[in-house]
C-alpha positions as CSV (number, residue, x, y, z in Angstrom):
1,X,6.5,176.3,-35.1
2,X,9.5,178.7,-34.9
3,X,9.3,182.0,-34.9
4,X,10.3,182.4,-38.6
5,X,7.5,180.7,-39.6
6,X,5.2,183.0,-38.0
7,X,2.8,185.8,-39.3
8,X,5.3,189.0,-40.0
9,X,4.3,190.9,-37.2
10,X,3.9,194.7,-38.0
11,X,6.3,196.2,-35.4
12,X,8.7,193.8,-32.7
13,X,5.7,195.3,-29.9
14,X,3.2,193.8,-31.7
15,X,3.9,190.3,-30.3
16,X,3.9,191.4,-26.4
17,X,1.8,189.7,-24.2
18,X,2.7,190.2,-20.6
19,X,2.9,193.4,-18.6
20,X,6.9,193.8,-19.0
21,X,6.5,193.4,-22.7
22,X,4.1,196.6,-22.5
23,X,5.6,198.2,-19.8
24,X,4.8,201.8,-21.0
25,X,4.0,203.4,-24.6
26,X,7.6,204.7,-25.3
27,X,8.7,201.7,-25.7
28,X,6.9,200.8,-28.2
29,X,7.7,204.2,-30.0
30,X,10.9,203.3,-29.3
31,X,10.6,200.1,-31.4
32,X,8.5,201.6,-34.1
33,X,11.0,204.5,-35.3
34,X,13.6,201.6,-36.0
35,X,11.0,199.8,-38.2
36,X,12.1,202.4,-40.8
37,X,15.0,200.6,-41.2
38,X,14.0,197.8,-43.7
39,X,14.6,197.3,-47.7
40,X,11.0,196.5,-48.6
41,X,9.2,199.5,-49.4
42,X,5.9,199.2,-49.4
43,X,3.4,203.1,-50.7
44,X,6.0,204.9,-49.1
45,X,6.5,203.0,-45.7
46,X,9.0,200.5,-45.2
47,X,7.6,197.1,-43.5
48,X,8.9,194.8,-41.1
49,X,9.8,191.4,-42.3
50,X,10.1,188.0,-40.0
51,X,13.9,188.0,-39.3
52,X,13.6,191.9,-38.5
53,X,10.8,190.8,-36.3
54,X,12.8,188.2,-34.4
55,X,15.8,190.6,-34.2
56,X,13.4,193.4,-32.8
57,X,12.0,191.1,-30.2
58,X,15.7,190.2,-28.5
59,X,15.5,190.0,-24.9
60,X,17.5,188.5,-22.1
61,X,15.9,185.5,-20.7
62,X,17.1,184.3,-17.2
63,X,14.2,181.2,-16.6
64,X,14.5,178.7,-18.2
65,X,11.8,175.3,-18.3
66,X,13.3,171.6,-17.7
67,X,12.9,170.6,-21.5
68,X,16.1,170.1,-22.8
69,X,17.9,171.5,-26.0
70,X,18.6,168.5,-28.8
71,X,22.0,167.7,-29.7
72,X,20.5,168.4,-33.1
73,X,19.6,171.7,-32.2
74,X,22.6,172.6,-30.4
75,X,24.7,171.8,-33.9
76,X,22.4,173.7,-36.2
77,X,22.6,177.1,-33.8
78,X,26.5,176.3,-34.0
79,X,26.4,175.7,-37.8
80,X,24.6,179.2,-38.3
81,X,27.3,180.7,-35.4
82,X,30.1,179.3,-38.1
83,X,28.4,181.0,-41.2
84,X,29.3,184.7,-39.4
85,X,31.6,187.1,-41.3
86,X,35.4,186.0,-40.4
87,X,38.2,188.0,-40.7
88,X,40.3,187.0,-43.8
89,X,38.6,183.6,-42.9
90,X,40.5,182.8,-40.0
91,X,37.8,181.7,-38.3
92,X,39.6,182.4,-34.7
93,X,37.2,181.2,-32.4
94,X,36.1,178.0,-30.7
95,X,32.9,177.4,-28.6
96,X,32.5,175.1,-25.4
97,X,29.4,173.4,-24.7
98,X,28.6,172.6,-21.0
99,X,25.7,170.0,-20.3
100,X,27.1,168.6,-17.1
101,X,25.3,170.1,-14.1
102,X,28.8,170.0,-12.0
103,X,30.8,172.1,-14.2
104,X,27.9,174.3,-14.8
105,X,27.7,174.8,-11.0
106,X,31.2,175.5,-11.1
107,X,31.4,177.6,-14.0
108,X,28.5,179.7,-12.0
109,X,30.3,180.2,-8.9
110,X,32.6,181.6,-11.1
111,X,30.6,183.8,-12.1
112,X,29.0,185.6,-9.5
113,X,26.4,182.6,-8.5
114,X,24.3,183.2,-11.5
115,X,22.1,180.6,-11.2
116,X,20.6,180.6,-14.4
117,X,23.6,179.5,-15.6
118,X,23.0,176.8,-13.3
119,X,19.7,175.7,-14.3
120,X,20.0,176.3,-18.1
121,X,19.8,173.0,-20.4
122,X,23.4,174.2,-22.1
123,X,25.8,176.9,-21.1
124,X,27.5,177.9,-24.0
125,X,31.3,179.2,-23.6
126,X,32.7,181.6,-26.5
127,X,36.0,181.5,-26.9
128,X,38.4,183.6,-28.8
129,X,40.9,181.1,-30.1
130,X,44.4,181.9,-32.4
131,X,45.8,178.2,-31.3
132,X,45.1,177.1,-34.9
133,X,46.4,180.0,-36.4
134,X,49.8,179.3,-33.9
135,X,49.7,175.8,-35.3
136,X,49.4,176.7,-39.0
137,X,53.0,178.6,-38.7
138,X,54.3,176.2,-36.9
139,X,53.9,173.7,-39.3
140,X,54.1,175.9,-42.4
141,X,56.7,178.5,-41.4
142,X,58.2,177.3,-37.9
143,X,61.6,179.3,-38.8
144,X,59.7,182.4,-39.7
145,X,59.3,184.9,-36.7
146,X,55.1,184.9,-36.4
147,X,52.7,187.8,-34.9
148,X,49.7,185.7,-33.6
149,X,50.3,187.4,-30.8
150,X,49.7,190.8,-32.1
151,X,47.1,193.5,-30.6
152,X,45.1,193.2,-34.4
153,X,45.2,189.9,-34.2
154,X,43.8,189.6,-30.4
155,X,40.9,192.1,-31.9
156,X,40.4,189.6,-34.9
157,X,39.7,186.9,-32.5
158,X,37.8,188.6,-30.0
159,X,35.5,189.9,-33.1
160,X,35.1,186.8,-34.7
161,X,33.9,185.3,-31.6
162,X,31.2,187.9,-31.2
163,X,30.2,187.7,-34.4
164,X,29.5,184.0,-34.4
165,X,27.9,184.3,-31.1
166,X,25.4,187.0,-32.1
167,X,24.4,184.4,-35.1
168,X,24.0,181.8,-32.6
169,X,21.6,184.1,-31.0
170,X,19.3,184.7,-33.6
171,X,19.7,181.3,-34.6
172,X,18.6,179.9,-31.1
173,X,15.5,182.0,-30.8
174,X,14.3,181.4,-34.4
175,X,13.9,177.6,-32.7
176,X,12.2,179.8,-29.6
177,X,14.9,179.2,-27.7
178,X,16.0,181.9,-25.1
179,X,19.7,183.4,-24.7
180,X,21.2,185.3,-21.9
181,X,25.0,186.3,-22.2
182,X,27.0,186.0,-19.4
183,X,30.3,188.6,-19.0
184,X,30.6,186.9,-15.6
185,X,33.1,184.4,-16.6
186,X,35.6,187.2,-16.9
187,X,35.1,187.3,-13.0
188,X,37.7,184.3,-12.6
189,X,38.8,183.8,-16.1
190,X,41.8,182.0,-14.8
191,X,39.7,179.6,-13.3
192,X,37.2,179.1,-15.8
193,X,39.7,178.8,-18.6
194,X,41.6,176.0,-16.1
195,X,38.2,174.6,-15.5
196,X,37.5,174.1,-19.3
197,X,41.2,173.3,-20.1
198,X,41.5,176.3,-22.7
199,X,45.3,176.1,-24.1
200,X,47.4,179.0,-24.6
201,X,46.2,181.5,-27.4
202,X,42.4,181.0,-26.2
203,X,40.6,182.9,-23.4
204,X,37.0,182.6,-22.8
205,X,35.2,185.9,-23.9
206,X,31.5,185.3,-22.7
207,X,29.4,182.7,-21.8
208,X,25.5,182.5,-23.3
209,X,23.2,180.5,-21.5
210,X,20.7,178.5,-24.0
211,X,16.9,176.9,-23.1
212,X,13.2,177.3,-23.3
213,X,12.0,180.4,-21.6
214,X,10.0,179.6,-18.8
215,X,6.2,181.3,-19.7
216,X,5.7,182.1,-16.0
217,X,8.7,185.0,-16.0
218,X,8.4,186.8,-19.1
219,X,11.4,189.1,-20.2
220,X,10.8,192.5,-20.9
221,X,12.3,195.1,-23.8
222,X,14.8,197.4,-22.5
223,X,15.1,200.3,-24.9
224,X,18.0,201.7,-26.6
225,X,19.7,204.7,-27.7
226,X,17.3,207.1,-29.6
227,X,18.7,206.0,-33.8
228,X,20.0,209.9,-33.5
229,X,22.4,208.7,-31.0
230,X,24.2,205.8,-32.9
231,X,23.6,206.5,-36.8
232,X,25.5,209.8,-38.0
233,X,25.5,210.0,-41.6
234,X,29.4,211.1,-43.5
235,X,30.7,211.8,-40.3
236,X,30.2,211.6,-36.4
237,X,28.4,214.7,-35.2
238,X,29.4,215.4,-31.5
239,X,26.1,217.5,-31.1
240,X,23.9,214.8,-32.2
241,X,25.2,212.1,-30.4
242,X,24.8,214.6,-27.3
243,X,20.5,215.3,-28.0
244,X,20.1,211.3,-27.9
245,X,21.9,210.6,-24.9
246,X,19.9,213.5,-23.5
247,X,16.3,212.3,-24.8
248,X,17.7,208.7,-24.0
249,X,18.5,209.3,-20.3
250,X,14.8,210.5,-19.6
251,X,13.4,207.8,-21.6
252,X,15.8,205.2,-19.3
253,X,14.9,207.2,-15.9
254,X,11.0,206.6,-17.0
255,X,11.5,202.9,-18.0
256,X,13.9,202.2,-14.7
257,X,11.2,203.9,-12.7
258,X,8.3,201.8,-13.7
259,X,10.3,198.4,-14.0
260,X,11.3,198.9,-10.2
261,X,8.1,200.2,-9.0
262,X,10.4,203.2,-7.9
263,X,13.4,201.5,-6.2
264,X,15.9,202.7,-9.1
265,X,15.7,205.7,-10.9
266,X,19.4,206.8,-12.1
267,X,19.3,207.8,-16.0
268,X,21.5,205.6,-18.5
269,X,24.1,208.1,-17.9
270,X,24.7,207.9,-14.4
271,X,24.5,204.5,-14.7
272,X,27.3,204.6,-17.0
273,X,29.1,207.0,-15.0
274,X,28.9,204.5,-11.7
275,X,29.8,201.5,-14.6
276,X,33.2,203.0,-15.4
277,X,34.3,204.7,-11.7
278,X,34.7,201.2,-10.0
279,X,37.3,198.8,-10.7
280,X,36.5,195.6,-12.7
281,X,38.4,192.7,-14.1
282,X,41.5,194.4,-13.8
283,X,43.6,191.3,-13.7
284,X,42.3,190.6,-17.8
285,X,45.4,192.1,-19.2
286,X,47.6,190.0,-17.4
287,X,45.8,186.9,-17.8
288,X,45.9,187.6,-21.3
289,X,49.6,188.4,-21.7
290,X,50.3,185.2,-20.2
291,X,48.2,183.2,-22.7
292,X,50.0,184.5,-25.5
293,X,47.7,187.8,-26.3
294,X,48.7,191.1,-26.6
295,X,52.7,190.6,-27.0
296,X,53.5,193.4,-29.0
């Protein structure tokens, strides 16, 4: 049965079952103020319905069992990927599927060693692709000077891409399937775009590994930013957004604590703050200008 068939659950805690699913109450207050969020009033309330449900539920899974994703399955979370909003339908995107357990070992050492990428049935590579877009005007309009290399149209794609993944996503764990993404391929996206023979005008964005979770490691909900943080209503309020990164950094430094049994305990802040003071993937913008991106 997949999970959209299931009973509606009355908040995404409701389904938990292993100790990282509970970890501690605020998370589950955490889950519960965004069930307000939902167009079916019911007396007053407004009530989760299945997809909401699902969505709430999201978490990374890294363990994966030895059954094996269907070629049929694989198409129909591809199919929903294609039905994501697409700028001015151009549709600039392109998705790699990897089966073969050399290339995914490959792809992995690219990566940082991340062996679930490794062991997952399919490692799914999303691309952001303008080469059909290049095509079209050089069939159509080949004398006519062209922009697909344009810093809008290097956003388009790189949207579009996202988008379709995240409807992938969904679309995989309605069939209780399990998703991680992986940034990692950025690592050595020279070699991984050689390794997958990408053309010019398409550069691998992430990579999302697909499969059955395995039971025996359970994922657990990380929270998010407090709603205050993230909706501001006719305008962005400084002030708010301050109050829920405060009230989310001790709701991160209690979760971090418990989840580690101690070992970590830096806030969401400082974690950001550590995030963006060392150097990463700095090569991107060159690898990028030399696959046709960003040339204006």
């Amino acid at each position: 049965m997949s999970r959209l068939q299931e009973p509606s659950l009355a908040y995404g805690a409701a389904a938990f079952h292993n100790k990282d699913d509970a970890i501690s109450g605020f998370l589950k207050d955490s889950l519960m103020s965004h069930s307000t969020y939902h167009p079916t009033h019911k007396r007053g309330r407004i009530s989760m319905n299945d997809m909401i449900s699902l969505l709430m539920n999201h978490r990374s899974v890294r363990k994966y069992t030895d059954r094996p994703v269907s070629q049929e399955q694989l198409e129909a979370i591809v199919s929903a990927a294609q039905m994501a909003s697409s700028s001015s339908n151009v549709q600039a995107y392109s998705v790699v599927a990897v089966t073969d357990p050399a290339l995914k070992n490959q792809l992995a050492d690219y990566a940082g060693s991340q062996a679930y990428i490794r062991e997952c049935p399919v490692f799914l590579v999303w691309c952001a692709d303008l080469s059909r877009l290049k095509k079209a005007v050089d069939t159509h309009a080949p004398e006519t000077k062209s922009y697909e290399g344009a810093v809008e149209n290097f956003v388009v794609a790189t949207v579009d891409v996202a988008l379709a993944a995240q409807n992938a996503a969904v679309a995989a764990e309605s069939l209780d399937l399990g998703i991680v993404y992986i940034g990692g391929i950025r690592n050595q996206i020279e070699q991984v775009s050689e390794a997958l023979g990408l053309p010019d005008y398409v550069y691998p964005v992430f990579g999302m590994c697909v499969g059955y979770p395995d039971p025996q490691h359970g994922a657990g909900l990380r929270p998010r930013l407090p709603m205050e943080a993230v909706l501001h209503m006719n305008g962005y309020h400084v002030e708010q957004n301050e109050r829920g990164v405060e009230a989310y950094d001790e709701t991160s430094v209690r979760y971090i604590t418990e989840r580690t049994g101690g070992q970590r305990t830096s806030s969401w802040s400082q974690q950001m703050a550590d995030k963006l003071t060392a150097p990463s993937r700095l090569q991107l913008k060159d690898f990028l200008e030399r696959k046709g991106f960003l040339q204006e």
